[in-house]
C-alpha positions as CSV (number, residue, x, y, z in Angstrom):
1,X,14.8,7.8,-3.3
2,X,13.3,5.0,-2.8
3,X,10.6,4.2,-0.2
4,X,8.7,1.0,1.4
5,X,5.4,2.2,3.7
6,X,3.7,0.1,6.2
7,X,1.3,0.1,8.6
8,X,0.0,-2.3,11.2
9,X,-1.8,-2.5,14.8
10,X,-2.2,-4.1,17.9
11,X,-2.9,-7.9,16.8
12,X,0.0,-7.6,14.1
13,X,2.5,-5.3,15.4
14,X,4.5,-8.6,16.4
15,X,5.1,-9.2,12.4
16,X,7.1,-5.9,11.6
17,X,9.8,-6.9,12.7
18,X,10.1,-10.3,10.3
19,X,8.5,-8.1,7.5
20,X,11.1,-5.4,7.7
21,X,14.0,-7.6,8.0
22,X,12.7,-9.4,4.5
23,X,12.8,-5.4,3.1
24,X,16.4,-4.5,4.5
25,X,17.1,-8.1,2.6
26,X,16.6,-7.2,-0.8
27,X,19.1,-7.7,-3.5
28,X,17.9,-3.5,-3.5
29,X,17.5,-1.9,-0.4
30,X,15.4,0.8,0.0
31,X,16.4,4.5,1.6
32,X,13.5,4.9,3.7
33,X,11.3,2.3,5.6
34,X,8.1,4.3,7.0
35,X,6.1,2.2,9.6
36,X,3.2,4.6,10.3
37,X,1.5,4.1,13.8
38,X,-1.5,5.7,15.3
39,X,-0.8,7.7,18.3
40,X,-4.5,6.5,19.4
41,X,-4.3,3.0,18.8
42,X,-0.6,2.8,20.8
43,X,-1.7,4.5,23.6
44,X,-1.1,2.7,26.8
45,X,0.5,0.0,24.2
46,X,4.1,-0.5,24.4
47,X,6.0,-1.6,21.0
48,X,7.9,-5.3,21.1
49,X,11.5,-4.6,21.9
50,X,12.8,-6.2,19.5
51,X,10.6,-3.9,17.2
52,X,12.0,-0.8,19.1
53,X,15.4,-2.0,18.9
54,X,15.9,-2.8,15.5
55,X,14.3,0.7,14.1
56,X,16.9,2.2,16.3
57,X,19.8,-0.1,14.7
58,X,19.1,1.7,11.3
59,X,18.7,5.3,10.4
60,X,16.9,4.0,7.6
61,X,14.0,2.5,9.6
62,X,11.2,5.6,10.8
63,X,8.5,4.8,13.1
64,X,6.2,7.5,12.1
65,X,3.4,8.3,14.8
66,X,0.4,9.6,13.4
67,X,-2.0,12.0,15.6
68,X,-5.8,12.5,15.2
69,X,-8.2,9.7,14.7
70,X,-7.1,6.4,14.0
71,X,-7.4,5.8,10.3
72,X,-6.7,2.1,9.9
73,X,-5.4,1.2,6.4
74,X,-5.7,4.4,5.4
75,X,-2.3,5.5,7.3
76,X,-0.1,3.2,4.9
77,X,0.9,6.1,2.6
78,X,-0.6,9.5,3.3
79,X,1.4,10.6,6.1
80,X,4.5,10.4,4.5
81,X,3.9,12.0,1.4
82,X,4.7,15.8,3.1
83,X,8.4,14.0,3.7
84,X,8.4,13.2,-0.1
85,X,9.6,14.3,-3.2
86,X,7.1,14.0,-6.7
87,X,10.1,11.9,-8.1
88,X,10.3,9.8,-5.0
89,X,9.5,5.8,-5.4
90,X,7.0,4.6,-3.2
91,X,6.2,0.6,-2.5
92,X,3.3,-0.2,0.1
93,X,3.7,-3.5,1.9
94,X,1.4,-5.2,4.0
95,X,2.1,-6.1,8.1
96,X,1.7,-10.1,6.9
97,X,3.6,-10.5,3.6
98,X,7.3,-11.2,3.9
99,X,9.1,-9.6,0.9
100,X,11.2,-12.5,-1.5
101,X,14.7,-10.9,-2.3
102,X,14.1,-9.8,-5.6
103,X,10.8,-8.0,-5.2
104,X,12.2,-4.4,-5.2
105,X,14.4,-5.0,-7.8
106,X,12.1,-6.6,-9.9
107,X,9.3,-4.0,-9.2
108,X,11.9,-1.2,-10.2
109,X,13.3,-3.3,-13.2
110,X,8.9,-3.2,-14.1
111,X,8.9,0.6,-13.9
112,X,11.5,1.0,-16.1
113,X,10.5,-1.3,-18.6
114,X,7.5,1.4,-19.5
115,X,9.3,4.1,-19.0
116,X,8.2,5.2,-15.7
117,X,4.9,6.1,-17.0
118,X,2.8,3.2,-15.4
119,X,2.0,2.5,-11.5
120,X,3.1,-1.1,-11.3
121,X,0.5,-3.4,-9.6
122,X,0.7,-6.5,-7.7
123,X,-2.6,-7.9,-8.4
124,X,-3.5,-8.8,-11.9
125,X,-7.2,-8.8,-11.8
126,X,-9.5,-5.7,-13.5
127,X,-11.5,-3.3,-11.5
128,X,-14.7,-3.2,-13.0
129,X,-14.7,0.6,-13.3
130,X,-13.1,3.0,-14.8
131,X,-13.6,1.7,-18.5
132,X,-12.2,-1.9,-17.5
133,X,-8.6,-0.1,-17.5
134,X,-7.7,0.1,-14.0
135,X,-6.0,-2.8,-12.1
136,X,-6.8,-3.2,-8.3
137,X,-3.7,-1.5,-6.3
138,X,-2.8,-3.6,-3.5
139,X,0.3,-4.5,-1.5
140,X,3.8,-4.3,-2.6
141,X,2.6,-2.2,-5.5
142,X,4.7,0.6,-6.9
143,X,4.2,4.2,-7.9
144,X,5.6,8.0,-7.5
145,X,4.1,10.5,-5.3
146,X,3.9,12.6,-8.2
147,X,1.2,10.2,-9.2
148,X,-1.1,11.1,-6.2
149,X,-1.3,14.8,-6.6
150,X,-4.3,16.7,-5.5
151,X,-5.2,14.1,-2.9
152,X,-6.0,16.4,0.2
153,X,-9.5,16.8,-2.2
154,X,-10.1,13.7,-2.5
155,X,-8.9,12.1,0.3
156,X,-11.9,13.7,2.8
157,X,-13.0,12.1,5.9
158,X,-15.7,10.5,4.5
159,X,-13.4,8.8,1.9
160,X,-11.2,7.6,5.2
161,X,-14.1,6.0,6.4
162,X,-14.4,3.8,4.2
163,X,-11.3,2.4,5.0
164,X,-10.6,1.3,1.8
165,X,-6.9,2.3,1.0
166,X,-6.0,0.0,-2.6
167,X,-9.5,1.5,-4.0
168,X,-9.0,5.2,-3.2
169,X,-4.8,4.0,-4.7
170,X,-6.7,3.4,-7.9
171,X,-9.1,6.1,-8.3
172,X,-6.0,8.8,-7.2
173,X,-4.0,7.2,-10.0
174,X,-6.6,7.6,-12.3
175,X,-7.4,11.4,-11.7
176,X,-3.8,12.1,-12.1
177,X,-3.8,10.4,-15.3
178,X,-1.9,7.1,-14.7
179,X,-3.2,3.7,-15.3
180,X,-1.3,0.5,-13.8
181,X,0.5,-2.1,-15.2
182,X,0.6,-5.5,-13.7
183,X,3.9,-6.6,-12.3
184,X,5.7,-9.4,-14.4
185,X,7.0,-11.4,-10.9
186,X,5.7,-11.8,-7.0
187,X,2.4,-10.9,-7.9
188,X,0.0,-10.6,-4.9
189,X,-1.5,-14.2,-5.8
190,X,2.1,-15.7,-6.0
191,X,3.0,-14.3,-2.2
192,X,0.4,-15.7,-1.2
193,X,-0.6,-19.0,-2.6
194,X,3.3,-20.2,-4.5
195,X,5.3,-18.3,-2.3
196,X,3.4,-19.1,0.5
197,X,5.0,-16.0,2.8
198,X,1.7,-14.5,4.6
199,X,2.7,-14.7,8.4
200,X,-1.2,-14.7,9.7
201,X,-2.7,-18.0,7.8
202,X,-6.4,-18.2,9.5
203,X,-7.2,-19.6,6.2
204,X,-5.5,-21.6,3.3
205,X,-4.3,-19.4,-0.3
206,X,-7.2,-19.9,-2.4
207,X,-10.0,-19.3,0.0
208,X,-8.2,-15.9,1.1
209,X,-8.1,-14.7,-3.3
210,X,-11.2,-15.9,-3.2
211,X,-12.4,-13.9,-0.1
212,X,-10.7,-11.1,-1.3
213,X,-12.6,-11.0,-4.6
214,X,-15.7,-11.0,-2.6
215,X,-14.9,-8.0,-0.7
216,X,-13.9,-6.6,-3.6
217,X,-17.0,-6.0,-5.5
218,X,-18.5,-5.3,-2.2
219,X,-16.3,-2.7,-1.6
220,X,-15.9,-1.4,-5.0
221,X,-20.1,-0.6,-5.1
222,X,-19.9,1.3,-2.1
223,X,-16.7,3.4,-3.1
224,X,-17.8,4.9,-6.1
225,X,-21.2,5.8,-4.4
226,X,-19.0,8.0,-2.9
227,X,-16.7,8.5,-5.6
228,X,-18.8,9.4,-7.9
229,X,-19.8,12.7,-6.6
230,X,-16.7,13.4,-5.1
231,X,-14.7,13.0,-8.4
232,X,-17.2,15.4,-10.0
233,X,-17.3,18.2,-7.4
234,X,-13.4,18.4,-7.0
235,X,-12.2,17.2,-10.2
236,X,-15.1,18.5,-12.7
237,X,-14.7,14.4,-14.2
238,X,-16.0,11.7,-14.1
């Protein structure tokens, strides 16, 4: 099966609906669109019609409430995985990146390339960690839920926190034993610099990669101060 998985919130909700139609577009069509909500965030909110509408068009299409706290970013993938099989195909997408045509066909036509041993990444750039071998996981990236096992101990609270979803991708990968390949088309520079399909432009291509790689190391510093410890209590490795 395969699966996109999305999340979004209040100030983007109004997207989804242009970003799923660009999904159910593809030349391959996935078997299961997850748009996972927080029950918190919505409440009190109502959904666009149109939104509402169009889910209910398509048995495909599951708005999937989440309870509890509201996790941000962090809701794009967990939450489905008790719906999953290990075999099951998984691609993330983003609330603000249309999808070109081809992109799940040529994701899938990556996977298969290496013989379904590789996560295949959008973004091309090294993490500075892990021995320089990881790639940076980010949206419209593909893996197997196989590949995230064991991630109820390493996913903690604390870990949610940091909000920080395409850096705990990579370090879940990595425990499991997969590294990432990069993807041979729509990488995550080309949607959003060539291809130009980001529906929320509050600045141009290049100064968003270039904000992005800011964050980055930022982020990355204060993830494996956390990770560190974390990888050693639960997984013995490090």
């Amino acid at each position: 099966m395969i699966v996109v998985s999305l999340t979004s919130w209040t100030k983007r909700i109004n997207n989804v609906k242009k970003v799923v139609e660009s999904i159910m577009n593809n030349t391959v069509q996935p078997d299961r669109v997850y748009l996972n909500l927080s029950q918190t965030e919505f409440s009190g909110t109502p959904l666009p019609k149109d939104l509402v509408d169009y889910f209910n068009s398509d048995k495909r299409l599951i708005i999937n409430w989440v309870k509890g706290p509201n996790t941000k970013a962090m809701k794009k993938i967990f939450p489905i995985l008790d719906y999953l099989q290990d075999e099951d195909i998984i691609i993330d997408a983003d609330d603000d990146i249309l999808f070109p045509k081809d992109l799940i066909e040529s994701r899938i036509k990556d996977f298969e390339k290496y013989g379904r041993h590789y996560s295949i990444s959008s973004n091309q750039r090294m993490s500075v960690g892990f021995n320089g071998k990881m790639k940076v996981v980010s949206a419209t990236s593909l893996f197997q839920k196989k590949m995230f096992k064991k991630w109820r101990l390493f996913v903690t609270s604390e870990i949610l926190a940091t909000n920080n979803d395409d850096r705990t991708y990579l370090t879940l990968l990595w425990l499991n034993g997969y590294l990432n390949v990069g993807c041979s088309k729509w990488n995550v520079q080309t949607l959003l610099k060539e291809y130009d399909m980001r529906l929320d432009k509050p600045m141009s291509g290049d100064k968003s990669i270039k904000m992005g790689r800011v964050y980055d190391r930022i982020a990355q510093k204060e993830f494996e101060k956390i990770t560190e410890k974390k990888i050693i209590d639960s997984f013995g490795i490090w």
